[in-house]
MISE-202991 format. One record per residue (C-alpha): chain; residue in one letter; residue number from 0; x, z, y. Coordinates in nm, 3 decimals. Layout:
% residues N
+-------+------+------+---------+---------+---------+
! chain ! resn ! resi !      xx !      zz !      yy !
+-------+------+------+---------+---------+---------+
!     A !    A !  NUM !       X !       Z !       Y !
...
+-------+------+------+---------+---------+---------+
END
This chain:
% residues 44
+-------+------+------+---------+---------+---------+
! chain ! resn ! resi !      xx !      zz !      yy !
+-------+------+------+---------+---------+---------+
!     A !    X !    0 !   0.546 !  -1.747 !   2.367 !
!     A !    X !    1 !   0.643 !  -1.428 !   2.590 !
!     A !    X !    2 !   0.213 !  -1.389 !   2.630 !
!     A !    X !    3 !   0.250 !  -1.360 !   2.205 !
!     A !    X !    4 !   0.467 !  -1.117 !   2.238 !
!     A !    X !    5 !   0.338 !  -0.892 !   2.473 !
!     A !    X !    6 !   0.018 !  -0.942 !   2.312 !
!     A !    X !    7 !   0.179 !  -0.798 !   1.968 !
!     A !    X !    8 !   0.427 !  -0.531 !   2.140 !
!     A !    X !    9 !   0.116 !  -0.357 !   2.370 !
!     A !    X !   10 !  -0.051 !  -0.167 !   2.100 !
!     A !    X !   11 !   0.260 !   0.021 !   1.988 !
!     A !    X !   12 !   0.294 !   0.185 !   2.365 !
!     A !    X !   13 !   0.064 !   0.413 !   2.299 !
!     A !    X !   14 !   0.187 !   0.694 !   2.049 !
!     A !    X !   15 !  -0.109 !   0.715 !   1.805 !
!     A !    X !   16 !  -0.027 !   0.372 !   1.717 !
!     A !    X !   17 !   0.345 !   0.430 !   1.678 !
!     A !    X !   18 !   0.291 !   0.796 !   1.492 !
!     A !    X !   19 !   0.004 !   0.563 !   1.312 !
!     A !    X !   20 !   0.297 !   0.254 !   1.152 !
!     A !    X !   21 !   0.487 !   0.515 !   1.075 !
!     A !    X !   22 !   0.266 !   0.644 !   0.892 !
!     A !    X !   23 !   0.197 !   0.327 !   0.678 !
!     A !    X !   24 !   0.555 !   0.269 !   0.663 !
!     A !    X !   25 !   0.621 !   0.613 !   0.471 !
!     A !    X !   26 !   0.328 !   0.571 !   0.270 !
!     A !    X !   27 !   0.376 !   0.191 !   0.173 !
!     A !    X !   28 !   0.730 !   0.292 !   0.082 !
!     A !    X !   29 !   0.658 !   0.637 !  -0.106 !
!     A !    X !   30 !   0.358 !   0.411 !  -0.331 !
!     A !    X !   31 !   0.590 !   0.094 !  -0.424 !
!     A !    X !   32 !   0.870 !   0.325 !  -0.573 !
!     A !    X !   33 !   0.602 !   0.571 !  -0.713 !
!     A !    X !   34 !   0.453 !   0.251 !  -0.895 !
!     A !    X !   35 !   0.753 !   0.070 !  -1.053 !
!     A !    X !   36 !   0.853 !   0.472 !  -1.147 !
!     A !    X !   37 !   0.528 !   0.464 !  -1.365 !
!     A !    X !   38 !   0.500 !   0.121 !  -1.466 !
!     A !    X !   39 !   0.883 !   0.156 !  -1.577 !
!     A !    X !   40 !   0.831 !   0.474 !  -1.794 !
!     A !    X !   41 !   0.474 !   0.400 !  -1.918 !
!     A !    X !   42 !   0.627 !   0.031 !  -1.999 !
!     A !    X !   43 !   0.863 !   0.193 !  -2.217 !
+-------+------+------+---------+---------+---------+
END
């Protein structure tokens, strides 16, 4: 179990990868409330 983790937790040490989810994270977030936004006002 602690190789699974290590194994999951060792590409986010370097900080491309960290700059890199939070990236996604911000983007992910910004598209889901963008999307029920239009669907919402287009819907209506």
């Amino acid at each position: 179990m602690n190789d699974l983790m290590e194994l999951l937790i060792t590409p986010f040490t370097f900080p491309f990868m960290q700059k890199a989810i939070i990236t996604t994270l911000v983007t992910g977030t910004v598209c889901a409330m963008l999307s029920c936004f239009l669907i919402l006002k287009v819907g209506l």
